[in-house]
VEXGU-43171 format. One record per residue (C-alpha): x, y, z; residue in one letter; residue number from 1. Coordinates in steps of 0.2 Angstrom, whole numbers, padded with zeros to 4 digits. Each point is the difference from the previous one (the first is absolute). Layout:
R     xx     yy     zz  res    n
R      X      Y      Z    A  NUM
...
This chain:
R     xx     yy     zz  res    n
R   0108  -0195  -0010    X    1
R  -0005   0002  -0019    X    2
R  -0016   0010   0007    X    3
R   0010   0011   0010    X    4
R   0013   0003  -0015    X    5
R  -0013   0004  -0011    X    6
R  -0008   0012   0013    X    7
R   0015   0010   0003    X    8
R   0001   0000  -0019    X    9
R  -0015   0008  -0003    X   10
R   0003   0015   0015    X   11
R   0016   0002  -0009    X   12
R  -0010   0003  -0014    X   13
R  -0012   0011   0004    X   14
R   0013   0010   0009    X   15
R   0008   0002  -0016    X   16
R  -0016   0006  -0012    X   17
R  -0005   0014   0017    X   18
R   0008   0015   0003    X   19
R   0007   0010   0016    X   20
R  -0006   0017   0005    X   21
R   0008   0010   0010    X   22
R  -0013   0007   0008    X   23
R   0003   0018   0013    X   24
R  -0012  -0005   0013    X   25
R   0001  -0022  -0001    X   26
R   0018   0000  -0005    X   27
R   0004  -0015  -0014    X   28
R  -0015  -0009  -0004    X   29
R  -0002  -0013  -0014    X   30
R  -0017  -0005  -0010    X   31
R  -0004  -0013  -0010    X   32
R   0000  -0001  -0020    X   33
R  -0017   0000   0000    X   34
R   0000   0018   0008    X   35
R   0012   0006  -0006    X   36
R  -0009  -0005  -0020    X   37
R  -0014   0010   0007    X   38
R   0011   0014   0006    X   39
R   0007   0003  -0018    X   40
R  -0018   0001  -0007    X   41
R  -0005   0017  -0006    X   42
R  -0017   0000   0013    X   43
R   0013   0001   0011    X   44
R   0016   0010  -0004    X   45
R  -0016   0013   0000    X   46
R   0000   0001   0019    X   47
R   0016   0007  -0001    X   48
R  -0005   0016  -0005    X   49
R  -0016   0003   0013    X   50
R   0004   0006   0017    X   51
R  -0003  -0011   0015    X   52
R  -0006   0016   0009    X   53
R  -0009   0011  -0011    X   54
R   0001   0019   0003    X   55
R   0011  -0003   0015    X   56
R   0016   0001  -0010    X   57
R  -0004   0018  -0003    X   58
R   0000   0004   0018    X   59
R   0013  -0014   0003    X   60
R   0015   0002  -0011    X   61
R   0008  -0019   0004    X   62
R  -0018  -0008  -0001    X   63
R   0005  -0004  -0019    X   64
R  -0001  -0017  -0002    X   65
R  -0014  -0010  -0007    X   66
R  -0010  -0016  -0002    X   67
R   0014  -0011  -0007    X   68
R   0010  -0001   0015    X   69
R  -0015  -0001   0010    X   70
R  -0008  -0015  -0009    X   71
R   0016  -0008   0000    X   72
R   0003   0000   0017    X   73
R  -0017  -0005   0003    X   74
R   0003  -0017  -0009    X   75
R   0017   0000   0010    X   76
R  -0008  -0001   0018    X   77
R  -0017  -0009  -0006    X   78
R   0014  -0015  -0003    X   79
R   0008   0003   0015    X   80
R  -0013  -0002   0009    X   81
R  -0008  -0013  -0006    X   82
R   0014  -0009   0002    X   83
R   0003   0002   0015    X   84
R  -0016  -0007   0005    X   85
R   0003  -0015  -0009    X   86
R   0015  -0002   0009    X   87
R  -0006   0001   0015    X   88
R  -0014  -0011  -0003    X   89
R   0001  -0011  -0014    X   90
R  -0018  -0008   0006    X   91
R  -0008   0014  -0011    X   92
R   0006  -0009  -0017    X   93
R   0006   0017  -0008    X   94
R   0007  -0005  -0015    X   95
R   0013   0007  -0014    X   96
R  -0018   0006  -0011    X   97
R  -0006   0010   0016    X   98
R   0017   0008   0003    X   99
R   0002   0005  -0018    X  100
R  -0022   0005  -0002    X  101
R   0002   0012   0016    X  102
R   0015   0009  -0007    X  103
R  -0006   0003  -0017    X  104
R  -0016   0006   0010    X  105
R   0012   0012   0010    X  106
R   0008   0006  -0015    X  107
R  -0014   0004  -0010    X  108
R  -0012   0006   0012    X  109
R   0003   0017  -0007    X  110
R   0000  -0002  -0016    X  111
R  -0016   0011  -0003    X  112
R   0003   0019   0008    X  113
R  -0001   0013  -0011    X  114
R   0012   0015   0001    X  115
R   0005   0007   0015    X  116
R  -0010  -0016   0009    X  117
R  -0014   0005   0010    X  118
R  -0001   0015  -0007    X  119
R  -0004  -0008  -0016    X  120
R  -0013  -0009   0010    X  121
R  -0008   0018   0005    X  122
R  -0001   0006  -0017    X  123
R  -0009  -0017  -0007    X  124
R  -0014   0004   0016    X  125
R  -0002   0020  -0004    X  126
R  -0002  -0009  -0020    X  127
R  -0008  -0015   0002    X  128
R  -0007  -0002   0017    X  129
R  -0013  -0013  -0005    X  130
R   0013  -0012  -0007    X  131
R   0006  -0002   0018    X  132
R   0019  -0002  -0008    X  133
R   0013  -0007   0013    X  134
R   0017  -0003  -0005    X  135
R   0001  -0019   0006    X  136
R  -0014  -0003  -0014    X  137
R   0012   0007  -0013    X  138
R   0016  -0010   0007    X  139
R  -0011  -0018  -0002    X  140
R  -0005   0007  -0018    X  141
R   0018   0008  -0004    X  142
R   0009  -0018   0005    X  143
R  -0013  -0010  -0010    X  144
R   0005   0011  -0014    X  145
R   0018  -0004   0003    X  146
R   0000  -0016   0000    X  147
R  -0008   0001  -0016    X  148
R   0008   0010  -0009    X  149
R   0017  -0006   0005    X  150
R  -0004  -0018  -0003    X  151
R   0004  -0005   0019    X  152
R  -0012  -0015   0000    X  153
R   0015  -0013  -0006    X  154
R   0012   0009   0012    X  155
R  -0013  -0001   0015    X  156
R  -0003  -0019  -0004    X  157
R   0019  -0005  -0002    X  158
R   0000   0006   0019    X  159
R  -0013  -0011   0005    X  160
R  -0015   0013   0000    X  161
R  -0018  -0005  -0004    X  162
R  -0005   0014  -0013    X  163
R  -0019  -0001   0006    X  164
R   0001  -0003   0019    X  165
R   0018   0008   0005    X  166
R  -0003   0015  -0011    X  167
R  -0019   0002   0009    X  168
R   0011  -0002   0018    X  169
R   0009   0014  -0004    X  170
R  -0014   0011  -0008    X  171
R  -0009  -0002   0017    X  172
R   0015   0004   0010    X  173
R   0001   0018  -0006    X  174
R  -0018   0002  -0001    X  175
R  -0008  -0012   0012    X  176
R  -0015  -0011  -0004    X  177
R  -0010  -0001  -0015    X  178
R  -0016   0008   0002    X  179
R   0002  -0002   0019    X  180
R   0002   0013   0014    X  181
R   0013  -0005   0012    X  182
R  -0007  -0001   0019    X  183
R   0010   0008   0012    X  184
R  -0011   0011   0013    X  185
R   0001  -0006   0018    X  186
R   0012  -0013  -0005    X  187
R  -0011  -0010  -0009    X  188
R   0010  -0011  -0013    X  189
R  -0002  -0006  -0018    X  190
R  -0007  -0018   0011    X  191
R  -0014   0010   0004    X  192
R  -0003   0003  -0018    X  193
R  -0013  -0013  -0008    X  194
R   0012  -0007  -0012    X  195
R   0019   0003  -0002    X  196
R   0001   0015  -0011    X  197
R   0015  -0005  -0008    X  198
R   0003  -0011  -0016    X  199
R   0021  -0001  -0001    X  200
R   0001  -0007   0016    X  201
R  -0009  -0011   0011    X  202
R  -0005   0004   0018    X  203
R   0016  -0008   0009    X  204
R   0011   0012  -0010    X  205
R  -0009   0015   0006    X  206
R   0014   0008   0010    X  207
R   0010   0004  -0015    X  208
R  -0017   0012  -0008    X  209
R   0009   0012   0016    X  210
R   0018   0003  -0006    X  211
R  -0001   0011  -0016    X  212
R  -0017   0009   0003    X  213
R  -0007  -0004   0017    X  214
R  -0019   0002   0002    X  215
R  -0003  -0005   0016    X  216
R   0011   0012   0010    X  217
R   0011   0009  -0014    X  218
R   0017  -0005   0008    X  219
R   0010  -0008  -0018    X  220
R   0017   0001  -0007    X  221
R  -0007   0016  -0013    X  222
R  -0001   0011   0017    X  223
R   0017  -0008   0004    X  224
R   0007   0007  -0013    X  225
R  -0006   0016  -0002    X  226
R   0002   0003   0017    X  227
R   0019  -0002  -0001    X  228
R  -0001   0008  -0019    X  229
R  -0008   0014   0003    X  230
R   0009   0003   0019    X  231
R   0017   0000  -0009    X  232
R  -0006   0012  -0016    X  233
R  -0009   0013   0012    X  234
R   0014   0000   0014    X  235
R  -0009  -0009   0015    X  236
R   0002  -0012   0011    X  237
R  -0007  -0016  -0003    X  238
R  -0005  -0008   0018    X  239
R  -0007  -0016  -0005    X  240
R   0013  -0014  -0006    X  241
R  -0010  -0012  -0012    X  242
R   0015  -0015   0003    X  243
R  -0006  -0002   0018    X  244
R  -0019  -0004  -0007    X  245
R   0006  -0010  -0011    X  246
R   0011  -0011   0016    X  247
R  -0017   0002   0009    X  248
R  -0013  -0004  -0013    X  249
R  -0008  -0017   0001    X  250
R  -0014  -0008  -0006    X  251
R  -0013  -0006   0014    X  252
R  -0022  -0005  -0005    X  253
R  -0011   0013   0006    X  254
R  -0016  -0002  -0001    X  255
R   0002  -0015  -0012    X  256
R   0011   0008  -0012    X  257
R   0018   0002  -0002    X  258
R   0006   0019   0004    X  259
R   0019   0007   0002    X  260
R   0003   0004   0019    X  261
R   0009   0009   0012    X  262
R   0010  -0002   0016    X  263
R  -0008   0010   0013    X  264
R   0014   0009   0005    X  265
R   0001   0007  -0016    X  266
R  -0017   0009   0002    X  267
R   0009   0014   0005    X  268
R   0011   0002  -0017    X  269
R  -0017  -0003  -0010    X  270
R  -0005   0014   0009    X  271
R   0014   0009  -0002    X  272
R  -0001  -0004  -0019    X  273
R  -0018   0007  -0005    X  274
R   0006   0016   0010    X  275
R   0015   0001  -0012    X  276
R  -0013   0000  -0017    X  277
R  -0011   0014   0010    X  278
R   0015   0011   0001    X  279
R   0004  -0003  -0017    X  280
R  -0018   0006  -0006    X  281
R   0002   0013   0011    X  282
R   0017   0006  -0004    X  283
R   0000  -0003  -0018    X  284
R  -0012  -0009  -0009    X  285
R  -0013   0012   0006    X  286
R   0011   0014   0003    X  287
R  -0007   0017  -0004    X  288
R   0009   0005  -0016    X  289
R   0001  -0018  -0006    X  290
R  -0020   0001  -0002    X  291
R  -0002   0017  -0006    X  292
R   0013  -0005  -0014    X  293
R  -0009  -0015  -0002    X  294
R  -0016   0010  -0003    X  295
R   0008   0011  -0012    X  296
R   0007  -0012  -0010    X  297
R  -0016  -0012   0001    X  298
R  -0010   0018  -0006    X  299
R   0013   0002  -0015    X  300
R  -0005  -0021  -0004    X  301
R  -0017   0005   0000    X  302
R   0001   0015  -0013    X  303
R   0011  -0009  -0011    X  304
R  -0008  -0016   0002    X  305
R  -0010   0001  -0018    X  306
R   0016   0007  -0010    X  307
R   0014  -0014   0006    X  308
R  -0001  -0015  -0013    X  309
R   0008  -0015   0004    X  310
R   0012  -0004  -0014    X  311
R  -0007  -0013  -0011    X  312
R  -0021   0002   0005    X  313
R  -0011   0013   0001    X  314
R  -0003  -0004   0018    X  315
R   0006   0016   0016    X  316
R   0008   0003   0017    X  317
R  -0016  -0005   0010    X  318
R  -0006  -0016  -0016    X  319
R   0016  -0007  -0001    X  320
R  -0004  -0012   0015    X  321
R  -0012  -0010  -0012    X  322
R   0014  -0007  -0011    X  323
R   0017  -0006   0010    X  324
R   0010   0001  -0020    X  325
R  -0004   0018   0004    X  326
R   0002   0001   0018    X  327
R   0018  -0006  -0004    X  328
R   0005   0016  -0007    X  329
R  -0007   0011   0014    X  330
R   0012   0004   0014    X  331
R   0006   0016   0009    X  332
R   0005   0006  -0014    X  333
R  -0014   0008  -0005    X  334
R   0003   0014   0011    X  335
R   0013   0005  -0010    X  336
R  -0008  -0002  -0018    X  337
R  -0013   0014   0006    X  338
R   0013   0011   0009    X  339
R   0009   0002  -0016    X  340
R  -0013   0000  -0012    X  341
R  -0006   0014  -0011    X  342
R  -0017  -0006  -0005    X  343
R  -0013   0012   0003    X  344
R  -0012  -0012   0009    X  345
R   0015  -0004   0013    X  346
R   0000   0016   0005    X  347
R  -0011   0001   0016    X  348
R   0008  -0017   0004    X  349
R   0018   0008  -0003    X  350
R  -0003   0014   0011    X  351
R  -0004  -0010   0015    X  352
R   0017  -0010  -0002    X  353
R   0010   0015  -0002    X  354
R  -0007   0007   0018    X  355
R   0004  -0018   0004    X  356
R   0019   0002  -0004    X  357
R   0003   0019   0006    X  358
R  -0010  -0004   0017    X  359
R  -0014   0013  -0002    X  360
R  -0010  -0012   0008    X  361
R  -0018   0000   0006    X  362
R  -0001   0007   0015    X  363
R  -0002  -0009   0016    X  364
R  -0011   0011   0012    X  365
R  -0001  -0014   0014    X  366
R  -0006  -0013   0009    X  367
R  -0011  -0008   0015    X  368
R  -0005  -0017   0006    X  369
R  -0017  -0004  -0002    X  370
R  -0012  -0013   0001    X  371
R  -0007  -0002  -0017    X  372
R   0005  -0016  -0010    X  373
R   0008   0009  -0013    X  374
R   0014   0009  -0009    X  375
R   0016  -0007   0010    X  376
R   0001  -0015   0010    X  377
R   0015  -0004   0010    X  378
R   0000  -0019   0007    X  379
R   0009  -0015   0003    X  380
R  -0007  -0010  -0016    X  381
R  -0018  -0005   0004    X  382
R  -0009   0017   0005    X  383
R  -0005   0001   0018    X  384
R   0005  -0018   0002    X  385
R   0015  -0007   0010    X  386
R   0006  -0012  -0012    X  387
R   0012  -0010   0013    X  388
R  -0020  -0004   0005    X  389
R   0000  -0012  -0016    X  390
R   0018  -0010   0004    X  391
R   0002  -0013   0008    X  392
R   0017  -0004   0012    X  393
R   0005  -0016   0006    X  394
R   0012  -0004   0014    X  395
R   0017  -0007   0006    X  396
R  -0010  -0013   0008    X  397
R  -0013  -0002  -0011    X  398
R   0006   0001  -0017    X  399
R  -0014  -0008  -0011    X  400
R  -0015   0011   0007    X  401
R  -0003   0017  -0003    X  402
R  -0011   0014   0005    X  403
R  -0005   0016   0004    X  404
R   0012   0011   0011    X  405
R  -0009   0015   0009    X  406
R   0010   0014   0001    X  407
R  -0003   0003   0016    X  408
R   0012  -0014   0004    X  409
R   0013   0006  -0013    X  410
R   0002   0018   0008    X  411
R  -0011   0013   0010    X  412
R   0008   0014  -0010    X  413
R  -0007  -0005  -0019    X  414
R  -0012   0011  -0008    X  415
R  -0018  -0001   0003    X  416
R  -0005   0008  -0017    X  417
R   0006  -0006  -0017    X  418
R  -0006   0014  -0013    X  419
R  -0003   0017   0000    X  420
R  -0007   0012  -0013    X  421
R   0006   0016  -0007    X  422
R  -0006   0012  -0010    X  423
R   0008   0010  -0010    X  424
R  -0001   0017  -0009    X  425
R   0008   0007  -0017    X  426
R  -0003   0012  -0012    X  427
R   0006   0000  -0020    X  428
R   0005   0017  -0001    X  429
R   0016   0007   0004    X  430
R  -0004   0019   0007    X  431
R   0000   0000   0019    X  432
R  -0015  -0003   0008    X  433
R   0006   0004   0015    X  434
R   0015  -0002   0013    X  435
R  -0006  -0015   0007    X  436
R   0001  -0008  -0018    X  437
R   0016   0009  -0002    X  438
R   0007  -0008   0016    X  439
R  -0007  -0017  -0005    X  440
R   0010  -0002  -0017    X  441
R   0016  -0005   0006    X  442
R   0004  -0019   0000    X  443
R  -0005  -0009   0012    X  444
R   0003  -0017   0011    X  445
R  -0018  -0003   0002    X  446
R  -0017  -0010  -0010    X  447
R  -0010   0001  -0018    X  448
R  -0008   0015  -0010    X  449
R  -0014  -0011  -0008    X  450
R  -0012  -0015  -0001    X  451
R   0012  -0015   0005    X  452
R  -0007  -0012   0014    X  453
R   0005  -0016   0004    X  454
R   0015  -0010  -0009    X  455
R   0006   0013  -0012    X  456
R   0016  -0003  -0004    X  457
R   0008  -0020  -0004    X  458
């Protein structure tokens, strides 16, 4: 009975030291301490001022929230559902340090976008395109930073986390395995790799690599969210419920590894799902105006790039990636210091934001589908893949083994085709070029204005 008192004890605790949200889209939701610590670090208060989508709050006028609430509720459902997994199937031995390392991971996964997010990642490419920048390096390099900077290693060992290997678990959940590509084509699985790529957890903990950033078929609690997010912020309607996944996931071994399944009659919604993130590209994050913007404002980054100094180095805009204390201070912001500045060399950079604001846009003269792999891409997250072709579904009957589900026996009327390609066709200046350009300016409903393929937006 003591063990029990002294259990409750320490819940009653922790419940103490957390905090509640009251989140919009996941109502009440409470973290732990150890969260909430890194929550009221600087590296990331800073995600409250970069917009989860980019340019598309200039098309978008309730698109205005930001990385915070997304990251947070990232954490939120990456416990939810791994604790519902362990409910369900205590076998798996998830533990109170797995729980906590898969939240941190959900909460920090975003730790390293620039301003405006991708857009941020476009400018670093038209910069720098040899460095190959991606934001996820930055978040593993920002959270390092973090933690020490904040002095969070005594708070992360008075919660039971191993500085070296939990810390390493989480690194590798939002940025996969150290030096190591992750297999995924054809359904092969990280068991057909010569070694298990992964250092923070061993092989019978594989399943819980798939919950925050999922590699194998990108079905995770970061689409989760944004799904719902960015459906509420835009006005749409949201058709995939993440609650009944998380009632339906199970672990089953495929292939000699542990992977989070599905019951096969919810092919259908997984379906239903990656059709819902196509018609968000479509509809917003590629949407027309939402890329010329983002053009215009990624060109005024580009012509002020040399002349914006982070405060406190000598380091820019586009170098600012190679130092996170520096980083730190680079947020949306930015926009606004070259808007409103009077500096000579801004001038070009200024220009372009000020067409920004007053919408004399660059034109849109129109689009056509093609075949070239190249300038817009509009798909359901692996290309011209089906990704439902890399889950695996158990059933009623048969709840411990898992495999592939055809469509064919989910439903004769799913597509047949999962990408299709755009291009697209603007001009920089603002006479009319003709009426067909003049026809095409007005907002639309529909796809991108430049260079975006594949996941581009969470």
């Amino acid at each position: 009975m003591a063990t029990t008192s002294e259990s409750s004890s320490e819940e009653v605790e922790i419940i103490f030291q957390g905090k509640v949200f009251n989140d919009p889209i996941h109502g009440h939701l409470e973290l732990h301490p150890l969260l909430v610590k890194i929550i009221d670090t600087p590296q990331f208060q800073r995600l409250r001022f970069i917009k989860q989508l980019g340019g598309a709050y200039f098309v978008y006028p309730g698109a205005s929230h930001n990385r915070f609430e997304h990251s947070i509720g990232v954490a939120h459902l990456a416990g939810e559902l791994v604790r519902a997994l362990r409910t369900r199937q205590p076998e798996l031995g998830i533990t109170d340090e797995d729980i906590l390392c898969v939240q941190i991971a959900g909460l920090c996964h975003d730790l390293g976008h620039g301003p405006f997010s991708h857009l941020y990642e476009k400018f670093i490419e038209k910069k720098h395109p040899e460095k190959h920048w991606k934001h996820e390096k930055a978040s593993i390099e920002m959270f390092d930073h973090l933690v020490d900077v904040n002095k969070l290693e005594a708070e992360i060992k008075k919660w039971g986390l191993d500085p070296d290997k939990d810390l390493k678990f989480i690194r590798e959940m939002i940025y996969g395995p150290p030096d190591t590509e992750v297999v995924q084509d054809n359904g092969a699985s990280h068991a057909q790799v010569n070694c298990w790529p992964y250092e923070g957890r061993s092989k019978d903990k594989s399943f819980l690599y798939e919950i925050v950033s999922n590699k194998r078929n990108y079905i995770d609690v970061d689409k989760f969210d944004y799904f719902a997010r960015d459906c509420h912020h835009l006005g749409m309607k949201n058709n995939f419920d993440y609650r009944r996944f998380f009632h339906f996931a199970r672990v089953c071994e495929v292939n000699g590894e542990k992977q989070i399944c599905i019951r096969d009659k919810e092919a259908g919604n997984i379906y239903d799902m990656f059709h819902t993130r196509y018609q968000l590209h479509k509809r917003a994050y590629q949407h027309k105006v939402t890329k010329i913007i983002e053009a215009m404002i990624t060109d005024a980054f580009v012509k002020a790039d040399k002349h914006i100094k982070i405060e406190g180095s000598k380091l820019t805009l586009s170098t600012a990636i190679d130092d996170m204390e520096a980083y730190t201070k680079l947020t949306d912001r930015v926009f606004e210091e070259i808007l409103f500045s009077s500096s000579k060399e801004l001038k070009d950079a200024k220009e372009i934001l000020e067409r920004v604001n007053s919408r004399d846009l660059y034109r849109f003269l129109g689009e056509m589908p093609t075949k070239t792999p190249k300038v817009i891409t509009l798909d359901y997250g692996m290309k011209d893949k089906n990704p439902v072709d890399h889950i695996n579904f158990y059933s009623k009957k048969n709840p411990d083994k898992a495999d592939k589900l055809p469509k064919e026996k989910v439903s004769q009327l799913l597509p047949t085709n999962f990408s299709e390609t755009i291009i697209r066709f603007y001009c920089k200046k603002t006479h009319k070029t003709s009426p067909r350009a003049e026809n095409n300016q007005e907002d639309g409903d529909d796809g991108p204005a430049e260079n975006s393929p594949g996941e581009s937006t969470n």
